[in-house]
C-alpha positions in Angstrom: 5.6 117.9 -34.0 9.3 117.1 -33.6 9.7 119.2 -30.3 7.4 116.6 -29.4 9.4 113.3 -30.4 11.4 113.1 -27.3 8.6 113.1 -25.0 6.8 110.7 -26.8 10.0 108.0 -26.6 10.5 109.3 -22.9 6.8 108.1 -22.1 6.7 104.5 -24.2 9.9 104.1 -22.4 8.8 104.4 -19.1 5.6 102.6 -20.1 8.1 99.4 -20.9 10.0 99.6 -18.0 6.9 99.9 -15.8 5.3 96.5 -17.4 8.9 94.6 -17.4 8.6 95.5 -13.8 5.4 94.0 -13.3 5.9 90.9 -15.4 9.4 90.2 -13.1 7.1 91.1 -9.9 4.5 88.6 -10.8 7.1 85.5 -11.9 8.7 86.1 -8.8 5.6 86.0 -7.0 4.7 83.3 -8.2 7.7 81.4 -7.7 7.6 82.1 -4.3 3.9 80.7 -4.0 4.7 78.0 -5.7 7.9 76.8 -4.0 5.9 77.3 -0.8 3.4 75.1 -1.8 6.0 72.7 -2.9 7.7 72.7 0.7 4.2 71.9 2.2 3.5 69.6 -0.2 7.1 67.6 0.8 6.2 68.2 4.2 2.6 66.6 3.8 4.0 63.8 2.3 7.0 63.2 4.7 4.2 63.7 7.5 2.0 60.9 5.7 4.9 58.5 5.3 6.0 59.1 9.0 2.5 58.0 9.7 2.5 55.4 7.5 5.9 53.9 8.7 4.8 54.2 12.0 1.6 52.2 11.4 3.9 49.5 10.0 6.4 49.8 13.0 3.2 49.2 15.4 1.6 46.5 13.2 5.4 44.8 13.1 5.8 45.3 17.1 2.3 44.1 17.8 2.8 41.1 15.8 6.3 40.5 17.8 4.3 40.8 20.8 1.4 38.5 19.8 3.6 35.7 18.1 6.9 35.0 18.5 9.6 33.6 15.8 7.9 30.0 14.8 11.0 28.3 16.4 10.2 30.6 19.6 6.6 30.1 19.5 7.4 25.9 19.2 10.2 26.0 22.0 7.5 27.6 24.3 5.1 25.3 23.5 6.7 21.9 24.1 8.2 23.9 27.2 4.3 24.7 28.6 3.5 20.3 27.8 6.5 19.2 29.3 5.4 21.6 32.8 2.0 20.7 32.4 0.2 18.8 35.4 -2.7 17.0 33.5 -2.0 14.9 30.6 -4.9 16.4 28.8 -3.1 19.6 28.5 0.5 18.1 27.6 -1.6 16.6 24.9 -3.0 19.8 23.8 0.5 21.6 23.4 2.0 18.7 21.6 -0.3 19.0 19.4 -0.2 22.3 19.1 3.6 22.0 18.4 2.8 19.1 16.3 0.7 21.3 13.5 3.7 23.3 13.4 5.9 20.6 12.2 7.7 19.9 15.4 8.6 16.2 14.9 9.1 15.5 18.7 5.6 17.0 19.4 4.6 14.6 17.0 5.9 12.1 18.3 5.2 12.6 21.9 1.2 13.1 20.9 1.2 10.1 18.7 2.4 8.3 21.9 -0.5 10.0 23.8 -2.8 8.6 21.7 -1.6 5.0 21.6 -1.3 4.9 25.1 -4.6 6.7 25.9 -2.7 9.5 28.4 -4.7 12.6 28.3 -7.2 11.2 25.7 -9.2 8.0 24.6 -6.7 5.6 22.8 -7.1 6.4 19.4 -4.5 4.6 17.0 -5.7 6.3 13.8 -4.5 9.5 15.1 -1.6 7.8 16.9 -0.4 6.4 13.4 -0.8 9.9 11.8 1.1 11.5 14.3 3.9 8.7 14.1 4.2 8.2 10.8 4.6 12.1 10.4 7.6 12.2 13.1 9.0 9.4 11.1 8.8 10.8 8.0 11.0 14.2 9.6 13.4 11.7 10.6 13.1 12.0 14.3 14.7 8.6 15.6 12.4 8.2 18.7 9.7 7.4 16.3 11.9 4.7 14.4 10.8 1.8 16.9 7.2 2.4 17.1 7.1 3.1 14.0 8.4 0.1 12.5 5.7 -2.1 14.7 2.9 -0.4 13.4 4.4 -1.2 9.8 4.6 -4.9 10.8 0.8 -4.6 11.7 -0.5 -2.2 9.6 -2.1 0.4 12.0 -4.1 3.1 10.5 -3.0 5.3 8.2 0.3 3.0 8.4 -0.1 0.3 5.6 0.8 -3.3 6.5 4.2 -3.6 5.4 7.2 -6.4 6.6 9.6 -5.0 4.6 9.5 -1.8 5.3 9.4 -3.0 9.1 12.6 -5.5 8.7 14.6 -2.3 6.9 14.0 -0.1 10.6 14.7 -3.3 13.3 17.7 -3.4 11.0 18.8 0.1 11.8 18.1 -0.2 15.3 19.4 -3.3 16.3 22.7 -2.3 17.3 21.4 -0.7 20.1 17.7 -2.2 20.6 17.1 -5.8 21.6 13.6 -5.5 20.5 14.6 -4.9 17.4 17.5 -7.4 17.3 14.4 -9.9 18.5 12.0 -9.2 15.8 14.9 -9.9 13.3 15.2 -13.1 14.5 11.5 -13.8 14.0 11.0 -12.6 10.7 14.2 -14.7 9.7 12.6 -17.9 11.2 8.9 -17.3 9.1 10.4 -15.1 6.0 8.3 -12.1 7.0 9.4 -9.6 4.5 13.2 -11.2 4.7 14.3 -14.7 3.7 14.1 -17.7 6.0 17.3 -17.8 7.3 17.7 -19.8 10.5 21.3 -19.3 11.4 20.8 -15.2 10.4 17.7 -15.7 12.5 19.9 -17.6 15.7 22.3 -15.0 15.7 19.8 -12.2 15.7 18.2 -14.3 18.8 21.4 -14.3 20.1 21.8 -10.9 19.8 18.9 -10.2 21.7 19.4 -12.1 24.7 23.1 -10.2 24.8 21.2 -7.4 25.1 18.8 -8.2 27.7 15.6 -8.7 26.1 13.5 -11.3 27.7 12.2 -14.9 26.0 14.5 -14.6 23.2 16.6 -17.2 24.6 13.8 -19.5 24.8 12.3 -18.9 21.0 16.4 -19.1 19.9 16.2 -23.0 21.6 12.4 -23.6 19.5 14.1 -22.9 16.3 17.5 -24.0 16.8 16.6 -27.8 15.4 16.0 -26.1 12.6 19.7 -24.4 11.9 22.0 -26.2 9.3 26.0 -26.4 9.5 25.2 -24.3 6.3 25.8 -20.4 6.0 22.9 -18.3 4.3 24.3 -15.8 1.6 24.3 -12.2 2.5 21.3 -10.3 3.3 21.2 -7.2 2.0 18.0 -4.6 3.7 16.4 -2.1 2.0 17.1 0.9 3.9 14.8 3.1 6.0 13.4 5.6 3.7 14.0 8.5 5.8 17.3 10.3 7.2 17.7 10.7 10.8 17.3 14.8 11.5 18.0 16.3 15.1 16.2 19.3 16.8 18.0 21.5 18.4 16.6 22.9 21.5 18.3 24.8 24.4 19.9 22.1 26.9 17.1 22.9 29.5 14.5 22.4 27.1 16.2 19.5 25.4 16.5 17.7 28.6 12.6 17.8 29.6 11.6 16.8 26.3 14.2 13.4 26.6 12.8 13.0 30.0 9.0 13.1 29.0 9.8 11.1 26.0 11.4 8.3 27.9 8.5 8.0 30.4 6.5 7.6 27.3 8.5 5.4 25.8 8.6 2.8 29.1 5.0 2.5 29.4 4.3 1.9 25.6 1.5 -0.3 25.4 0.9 -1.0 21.8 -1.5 -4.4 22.4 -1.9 -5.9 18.9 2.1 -5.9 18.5 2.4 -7.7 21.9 -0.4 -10.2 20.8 1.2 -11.0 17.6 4.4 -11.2 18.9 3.3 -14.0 21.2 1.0 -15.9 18.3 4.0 -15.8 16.4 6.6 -17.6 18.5 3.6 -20.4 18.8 3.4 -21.0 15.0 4.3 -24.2 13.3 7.9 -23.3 11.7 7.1 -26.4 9.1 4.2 -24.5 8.0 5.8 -21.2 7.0 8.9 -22.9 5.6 6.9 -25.5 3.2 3.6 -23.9 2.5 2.9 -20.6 3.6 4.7 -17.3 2.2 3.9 -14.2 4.1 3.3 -11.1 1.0 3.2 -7.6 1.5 -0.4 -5.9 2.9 -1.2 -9.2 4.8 -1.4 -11.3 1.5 -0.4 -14.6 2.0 0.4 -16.7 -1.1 0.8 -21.0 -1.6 4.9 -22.6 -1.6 4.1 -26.1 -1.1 6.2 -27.7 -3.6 3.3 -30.5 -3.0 0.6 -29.1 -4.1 1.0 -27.3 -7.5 3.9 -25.2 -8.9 2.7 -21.8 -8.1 6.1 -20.8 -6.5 8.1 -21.9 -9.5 5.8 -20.5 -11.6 5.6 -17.0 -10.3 10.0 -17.3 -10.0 9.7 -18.5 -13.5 12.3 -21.3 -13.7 10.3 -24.0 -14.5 9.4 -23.3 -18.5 8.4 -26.0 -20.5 10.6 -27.7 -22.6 9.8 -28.2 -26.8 9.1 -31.5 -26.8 6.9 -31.3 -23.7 4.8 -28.9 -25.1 4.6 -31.0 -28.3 3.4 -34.0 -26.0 0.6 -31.4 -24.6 -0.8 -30.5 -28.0 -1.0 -33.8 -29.4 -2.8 -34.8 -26.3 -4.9 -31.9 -26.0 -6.0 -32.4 -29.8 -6.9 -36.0 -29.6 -9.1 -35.2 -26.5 -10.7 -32.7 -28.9 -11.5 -35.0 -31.5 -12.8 -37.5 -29.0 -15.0 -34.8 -27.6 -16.2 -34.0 -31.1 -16.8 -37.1 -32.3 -19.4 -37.8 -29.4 -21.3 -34.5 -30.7 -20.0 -31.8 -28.4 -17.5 -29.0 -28.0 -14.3 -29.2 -26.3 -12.7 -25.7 -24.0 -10.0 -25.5 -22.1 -10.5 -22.4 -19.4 -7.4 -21.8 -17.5 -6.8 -19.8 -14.1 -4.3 -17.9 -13.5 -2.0 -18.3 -10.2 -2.9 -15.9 -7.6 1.2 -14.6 -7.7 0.8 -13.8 -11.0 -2.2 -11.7 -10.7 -1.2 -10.1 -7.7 2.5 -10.2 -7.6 3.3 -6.6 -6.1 2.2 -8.5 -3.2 4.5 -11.0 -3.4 8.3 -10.6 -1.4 10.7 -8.4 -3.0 13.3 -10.7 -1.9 11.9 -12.9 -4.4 14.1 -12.8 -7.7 12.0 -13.6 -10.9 13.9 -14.9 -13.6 11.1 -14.2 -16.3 8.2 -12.4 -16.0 6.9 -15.1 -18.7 5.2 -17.9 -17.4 5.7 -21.2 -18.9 1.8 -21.3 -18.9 2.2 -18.0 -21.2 4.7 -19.8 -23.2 2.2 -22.8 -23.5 -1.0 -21.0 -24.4 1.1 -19.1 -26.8 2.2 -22.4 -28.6 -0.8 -23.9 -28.5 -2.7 -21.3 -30.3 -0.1 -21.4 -33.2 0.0 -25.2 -33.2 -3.5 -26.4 -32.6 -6.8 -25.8 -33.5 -8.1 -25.9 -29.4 -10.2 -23.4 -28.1 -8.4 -22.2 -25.2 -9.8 -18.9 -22.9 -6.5 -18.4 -20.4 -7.8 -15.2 -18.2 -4.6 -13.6 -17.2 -5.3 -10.7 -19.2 -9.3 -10.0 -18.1 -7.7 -10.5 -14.8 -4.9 -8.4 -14.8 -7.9 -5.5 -16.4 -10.3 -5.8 -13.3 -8.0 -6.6 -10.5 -7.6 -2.6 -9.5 -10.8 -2.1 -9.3 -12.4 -5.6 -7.9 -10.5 -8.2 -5.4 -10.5 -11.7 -7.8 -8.9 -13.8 -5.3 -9.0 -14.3 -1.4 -6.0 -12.7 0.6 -5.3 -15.4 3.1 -6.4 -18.4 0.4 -4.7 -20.0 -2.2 -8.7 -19.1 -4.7 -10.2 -17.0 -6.4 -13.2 -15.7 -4.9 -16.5 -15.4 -6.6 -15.9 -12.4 -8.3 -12.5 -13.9 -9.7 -14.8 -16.9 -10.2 -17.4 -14.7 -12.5 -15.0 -13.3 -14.9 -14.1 -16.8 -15.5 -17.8 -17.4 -16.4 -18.7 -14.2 -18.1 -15.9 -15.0 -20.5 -16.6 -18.2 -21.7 -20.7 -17.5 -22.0 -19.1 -13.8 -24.2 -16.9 -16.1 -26.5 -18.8 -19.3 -27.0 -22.2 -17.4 -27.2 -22.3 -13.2 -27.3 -24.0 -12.7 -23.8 -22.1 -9.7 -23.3 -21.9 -10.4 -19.7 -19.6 -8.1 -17.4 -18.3 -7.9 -13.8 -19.3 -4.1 -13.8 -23.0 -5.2 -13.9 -23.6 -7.8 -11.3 -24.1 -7.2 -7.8 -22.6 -9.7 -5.5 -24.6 -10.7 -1.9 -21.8 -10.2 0.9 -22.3 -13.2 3.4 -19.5 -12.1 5.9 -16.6 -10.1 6.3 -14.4 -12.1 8.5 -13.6 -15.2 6.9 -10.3 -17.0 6.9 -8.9 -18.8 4.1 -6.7 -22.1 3.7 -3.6 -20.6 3.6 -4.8 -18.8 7.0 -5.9 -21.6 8.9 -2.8 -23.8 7.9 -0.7 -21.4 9.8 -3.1 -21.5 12.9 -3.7 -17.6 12.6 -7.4 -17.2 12.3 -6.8 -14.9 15.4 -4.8 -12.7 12.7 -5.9 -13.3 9.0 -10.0 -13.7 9.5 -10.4 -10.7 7.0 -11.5 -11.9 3.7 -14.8 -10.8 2.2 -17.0 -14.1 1.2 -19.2 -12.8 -2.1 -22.0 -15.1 -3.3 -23.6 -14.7 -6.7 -27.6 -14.9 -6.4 -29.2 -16.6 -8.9 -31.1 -13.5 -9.7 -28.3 -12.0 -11.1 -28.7 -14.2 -14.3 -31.7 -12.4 -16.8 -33.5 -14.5 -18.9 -31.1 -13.1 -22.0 -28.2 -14.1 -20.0 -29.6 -17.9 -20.6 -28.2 -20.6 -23.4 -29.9 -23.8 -23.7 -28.8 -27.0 -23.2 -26.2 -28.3 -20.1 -22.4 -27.9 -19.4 -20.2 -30.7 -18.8 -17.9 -29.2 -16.4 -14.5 -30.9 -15.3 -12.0 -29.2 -13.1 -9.8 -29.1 -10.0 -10.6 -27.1 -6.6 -11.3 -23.8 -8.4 -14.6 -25.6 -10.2 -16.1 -25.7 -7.2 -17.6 -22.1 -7.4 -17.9 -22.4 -11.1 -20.1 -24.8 -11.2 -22.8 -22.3 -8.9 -22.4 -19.6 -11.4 -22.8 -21.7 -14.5 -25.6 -23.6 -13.6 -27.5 -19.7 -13.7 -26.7 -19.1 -17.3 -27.2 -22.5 -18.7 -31.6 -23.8 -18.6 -30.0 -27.7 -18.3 -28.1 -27.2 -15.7 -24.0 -28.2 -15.0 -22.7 -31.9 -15.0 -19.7 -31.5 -12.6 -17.0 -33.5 -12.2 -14.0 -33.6 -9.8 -10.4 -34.5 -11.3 -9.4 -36.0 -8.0 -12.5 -38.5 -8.1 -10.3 -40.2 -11.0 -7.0 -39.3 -9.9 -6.5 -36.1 -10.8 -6.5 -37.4 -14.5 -8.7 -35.4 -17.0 -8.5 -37.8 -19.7 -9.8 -40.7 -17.6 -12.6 -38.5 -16.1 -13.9 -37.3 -19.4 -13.3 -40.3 -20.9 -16.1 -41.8 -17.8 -18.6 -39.0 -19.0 -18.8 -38.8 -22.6 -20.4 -42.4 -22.3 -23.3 -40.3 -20.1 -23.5 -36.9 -21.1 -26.0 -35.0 -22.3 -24.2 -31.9 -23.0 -23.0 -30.1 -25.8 -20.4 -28.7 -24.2 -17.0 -29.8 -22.1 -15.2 -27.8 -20.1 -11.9 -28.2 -18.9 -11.2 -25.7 -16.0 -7.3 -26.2 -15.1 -5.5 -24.2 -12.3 -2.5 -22.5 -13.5 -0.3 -24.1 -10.9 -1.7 -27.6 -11.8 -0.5 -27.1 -15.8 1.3 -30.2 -15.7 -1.9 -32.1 -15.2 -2.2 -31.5 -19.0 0.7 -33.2 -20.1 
């Protein structure tokens, strides 16, 4: 058994070295395989992300050969309208150009438009296009621009001020401009009148060539004082002059198209006001009518109410006069009680208060606080009247419903209604409200005092006319009994509406049939009346009628 030992080690020997030889034989083997599949592996994916980058390289070199660099793509455009031979296709670059924010494009097809050249004259477009040049900055819209603000053109809003802010930047070097500065001077359309700022400006203008303004400057010059206006100071433009640069071939057609444009402007509605303006009555516009923003025009006739004052706020009430009111107010109460029958006092706001973000911001206000706030206010703490002063259910619906004519110095019928509705909800719970009624519409085109003083029916016959039918009053809308209504101008529609909502009917009486004196007119009706109620309707802007 031991001879045999030696054998037996010799064999499990070579049986370890035989396995340890396979084992390393197979690890090496298959490290080989798998290092070869690794290199195929790396060279599959380096051969999918060479295909994959040169997918991307195409896609990138077929978009560089479909659309050049925005810049590129604009240049060539405006180069292909300015070669053009038909106007139609100029137009249809610029605009091309134009939706990619080119302002000159934009400019150059809002001029298109207004001139009808390539197209139908079209001025909603031709303001969109304009007004979006402007807004970039580009100057050659500046001029036209500034007319369509003085007329309000499209998507442009009528706006003087804004206007007066651009002639002022271009007047150094455009006698147009110089010219219209001159005749927003002599009116106070969206500057202060100014008649020696206004002469110069004339001046100015002639200097620089531009024709009749030598002959307006000799109209108004009767008008010019030995006194020296204070110093006008103009909003400025609300935009900041930005060049394009181009390359100078390019930059020279575009000038050269643009100038031709700009020569045969034809922007009709601006000429025709122009020339209805240099006809107007200078008295007019100096003494009674104030030209407001968005073609509002509001009452300054020192004659005829205080509505100016009022709205400046300089005027207030002193103690003792509003004392002298109450005690007179209250006695005409009693009176009124004593013959059986109610006494209100309605009062109507002024159309500057309710609307004053039309009003002229050269206009400085002192207060804010009218002395017919300051009155009301005392004589609710002082008296025992019963007083409905609508400035507040005014200043709620005016967003949403016009109360008062643009181009007259009333309310209209809707302003009127409030008026009603309010007393009828106070004195007797009808619950009436402006969001209920439906108003007939008898035209669309009327002109109001304030219009037709200045002569411009031609310009300011835009006013809605509303009319209350009597079928908007229901049977639970009704009180019995009559109204004794007494009242200046603004009675005149109230007494339509109230006779609806009262089964008597209105007794109506005029304050300037007895001399613009309430006392002495109620005074002649109490003896008659068969009323249980008085009204006294009093314009704000005739508050000193009171007194």
């Amino acid at each position: 058994m031991k001879k045999n030992i030696p054998i037996i080690v010799l064999i499990i020997s070579i049986c370890v070295i035989w396995v340890c030889v396979l084992i390393i034989g197979y690890n090496m083997i298959s490290g080989k395989l798998r290092e070869e599949d690794e290199i195929a592996q790396d060279s599959d994916d380096d051969d999918e992300q060479e295909d994959v980058d040169k997918d991307i390289n195409e896609d990138e070199h077929d978009k560089t050969q479909e659309k050049p660099s925005d810049d590129k793509a604009v240049d060539e455009l405006l180069a292909c309208a300015v070669a053009s031979d038909t106007a139609d296709k100029a137009l249809e670059y610029f605009e091309a150009a134009a939706e990619q924010g080119n302002s000159d494009a934009q400019f150059l097809a809002g001029e298109m438009y207004l001139q009808g050249k390539g197209t139908e004259t079209d001025l909603a477009k031709a303001s969109d296009y304009i007004r979006q040049s402007y807004e970039q900055g580009n100057k050659r819209a500046f001029s036209i621009y500034a007319k369509m603000c003085f007329m309000g053109c499209g998507s442009i809003s009528q706006d003087y001020e804004k206007a007066a802010a651009i002639f002022y930047a271009l007047s150094d070097e455009d006698a147009e401009a110089s010219y219209m500065l001159g005749l927003m001077h002599t009116f106070g359309m969206g500057v202060p009148i100014a008649y020696d700022v206004a002469e110069n400006y004339l001046t100015k203008a002639a200097e620089q060539g531009y024709d009749g303004a030598e002959v307006f400057r000799q109209t108004m010059a009767p008008w010019v004082s030995g006194s020296k206006s204070d110093d006008i100071e103009y909003q400025q433009p609300d935009t900041v002059i930005s060049e394009i640069e181009y390359s100078d071939d390019l930059a020279e057609k575009v000038d050269e198209y643009a100038k031709t444009l700009a020569q045969s402007e034809e922007y009709a509605a601006f000429t025709d006001e122009k020339a209805a303006i240099e006809k107007m009555d200078i008295s007019v516009a100096a003494n009674i009518t104030l030209f407001g923003k968005n073609n509002w025009l509001f009452m300054q006739n020192p004659n005829d109410g205080s509505s100016y004052h009022d709205y400046i706020g300089d005027n207030a009430f002193s103690e003792d006069e509003m004392a002298a009111i109450a005690k007179h107010l209250t006695k005409q109460k009693e009176e009124v009680e004593a013959a059986g029958l109610e006494f209100v006092l309605l009062i109507i706001p002024n159309k500057e208060i309710i609307y004053a973000e039309n009003m002229p911001s050269y206009i400085e206000r002192e207060s804010e606080i009218t002395r017919t706030d300051k009155l009301v206010e005392y004589l609710k703490n002082n008296t025992k009247l019963d007083i409905i002063y609508l400035k507040d259910i005014y200043n709620q619906y005016k967003d949403d419903y016009q109360l008062y004519y643009q181009t007259d110095t009333h309310y209209n019928m809707q302003g009127c209604f409030l008026a009603v509705a309010e007393l009828m909800n106070q004195k007797y719970q009808k619950g009436l409200s402006l969001d209920n009624v439906r108003f007939d519409i008898h035209m669309n085109d009327y002109c109001g005092d304030l219009g037709v003083m200045l002569g411009r029916q031609d310009r300011y016959s835009t006013d809605r006319v509303y009319f209350l039918p009597a079928s908007a009053a229901h049977e639970e809308d009704m009180t019995d009994g009559s109204l004794l209504l007494i009242g200046d101008s603004f009675s005149e529609f109230m007494n339509t509406e109230f006779s609806y909502f009262f089964d008597g009917g209105v007794e109506h009486i005029m304050i300037m049939d007895y001399g613009y004196d309430y006392y002495a007119a109620t005074k002649a009706a109490l003896s008659q009346t068969g009323s249980k109620l008085v009204v006294w309707e009093c314009a704000e802007r005739y508050i000193e009628r009171l007194k």
